[in-house]
N, C-alpha and C positions, 0 to 999 in steps of 0.2 A: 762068480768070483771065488776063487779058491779059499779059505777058511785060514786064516795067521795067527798065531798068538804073538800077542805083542809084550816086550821088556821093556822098562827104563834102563839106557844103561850108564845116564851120563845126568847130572843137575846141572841148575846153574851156577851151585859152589863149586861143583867140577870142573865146569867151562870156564871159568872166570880164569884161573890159571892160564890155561889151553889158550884163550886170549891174549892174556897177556906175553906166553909163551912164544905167538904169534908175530905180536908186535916188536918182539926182542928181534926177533930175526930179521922179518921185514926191515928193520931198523938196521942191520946191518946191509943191506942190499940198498937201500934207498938213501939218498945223499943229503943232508937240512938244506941244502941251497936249489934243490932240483925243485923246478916249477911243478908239483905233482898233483895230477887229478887222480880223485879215487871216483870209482866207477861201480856200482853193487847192479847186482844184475838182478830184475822184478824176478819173483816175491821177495824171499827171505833174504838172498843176497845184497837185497838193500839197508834192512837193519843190520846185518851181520855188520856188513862196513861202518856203520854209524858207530856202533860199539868200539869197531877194529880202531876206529880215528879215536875215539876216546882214549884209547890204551898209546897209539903212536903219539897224541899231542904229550903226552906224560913224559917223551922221549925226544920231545922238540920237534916233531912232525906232524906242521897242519900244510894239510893239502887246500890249494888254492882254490881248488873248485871240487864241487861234486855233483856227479851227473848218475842216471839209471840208465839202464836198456833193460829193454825186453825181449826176453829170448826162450823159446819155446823149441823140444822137439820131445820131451817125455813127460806125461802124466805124473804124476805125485806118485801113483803105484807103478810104474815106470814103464807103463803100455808103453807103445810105439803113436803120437801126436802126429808129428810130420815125418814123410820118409826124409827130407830133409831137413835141417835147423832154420829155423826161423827168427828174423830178428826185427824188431818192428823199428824204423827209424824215425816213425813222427816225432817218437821223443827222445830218439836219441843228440849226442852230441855233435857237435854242425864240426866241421875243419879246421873252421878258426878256434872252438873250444881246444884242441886238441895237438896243434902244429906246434911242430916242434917242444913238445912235454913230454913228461914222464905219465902213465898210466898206472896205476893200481890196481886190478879188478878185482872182485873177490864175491864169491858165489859160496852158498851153501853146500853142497855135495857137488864133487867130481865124479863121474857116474862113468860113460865111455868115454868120453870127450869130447862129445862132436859143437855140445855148446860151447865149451871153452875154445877151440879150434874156429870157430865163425868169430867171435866176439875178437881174440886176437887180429885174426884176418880183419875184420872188418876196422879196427882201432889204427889199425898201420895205414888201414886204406884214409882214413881220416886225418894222418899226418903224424900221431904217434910217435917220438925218437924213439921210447924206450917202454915195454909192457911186463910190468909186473902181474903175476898173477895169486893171489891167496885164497882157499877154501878152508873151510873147520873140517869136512870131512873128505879124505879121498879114499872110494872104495876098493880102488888096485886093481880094476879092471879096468881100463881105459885100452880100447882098442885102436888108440890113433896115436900117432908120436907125439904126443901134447902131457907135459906135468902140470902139475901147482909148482912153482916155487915156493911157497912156503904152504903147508898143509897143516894144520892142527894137530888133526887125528888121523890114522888110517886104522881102517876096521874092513878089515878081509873077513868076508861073510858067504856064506854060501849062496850055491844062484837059487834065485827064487827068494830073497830074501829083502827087507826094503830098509833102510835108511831115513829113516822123518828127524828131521832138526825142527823141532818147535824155535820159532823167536817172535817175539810181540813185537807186533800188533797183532800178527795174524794168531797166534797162538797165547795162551793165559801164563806162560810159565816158558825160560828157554832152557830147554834140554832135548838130549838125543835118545829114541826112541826105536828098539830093533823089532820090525816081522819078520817072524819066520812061517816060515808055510806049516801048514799041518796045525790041530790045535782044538 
């Protein structure tokens, strides 16, 4: 494995804005009367959500349900996992969760977007009216016609370089953390 040196570049007195930031917007895109599931996608993208709800209930938006998936096609250091994305539906949400709602999703880094692109696909295919999508970090490189609608941060980095968002449980502390190669 190649040798990185790693930054802090972001705390969690940093994020807590970027949050809230978040939820401002999201709040204009999402309606108080819209039936809304928020959706965090396993790992991180699951506490991020729990947070994100914490900042939207402050703004009169609680989402009616909350569900995970799981969705894998890149490593943490961002090997290549599956040539295709993967999403595991044992635990995901059933039709009726889903029909006729509004969607939330919201994932820790936007990377290419092949995860974001299955997860939408797959929410529609589950009945879906409407899919919002929110990340904290998108790194501007997404090679499919898929955004965040609402994004926290973008941090155009060079290639070869990694993105870690710490958030607890998994992590002791939440903040975002830069490798760069070389070091």
């Amino acid at each position: 494995m190649n040798a990185h040196t790693r930054s802090s570049i972001y705390d969690e007195r940093q994020l807590e804005p970027v949050l809230d930031s978040m939820a401002a917007r999201l709040a204009g895109l999402l309606a108080s009367d819209e039936d809304l599931v928020l959706v965090g996608i396993r790992r991180r993208g699951v506490p991020l959500a729990a947070m994100l709800a914490e900042h939207l209930a402050r703004r009169g938006l609680r989402p009616a349900l909350r569900l995970e998936l799981v969705v894998k096609r890149y490593a943490d250091d961002l090997s290549l996992l599956h040539p295709q994305t993967r999403l595991s539906e044992d635990t995901a949400p059933t039709v009726a969760d889903l029909a006729g709602r509004c969607v939330l999703v919201v994932d820790d880094v936007l990377y290419r977007g092949h995860s974001l692109l299955r997860v939408v696909q797959y929410l529609v295919a589950c009945g879906a009216t409407r899919v919002v999508s929110a990340v904290l970090v998108d790194r501007g490189v997404s090679v499919l016609p898929i955004h965040a609608d609402v994004a926290g941060l973008r941090l155009d980095m060079p290639a070869g370089s990694i993105v870690e968002v710490h958030v607890p449980p998994y992590e002791s502390d939440f903040s975002i953390e830069l490798l760069r190669p070389g070091g």
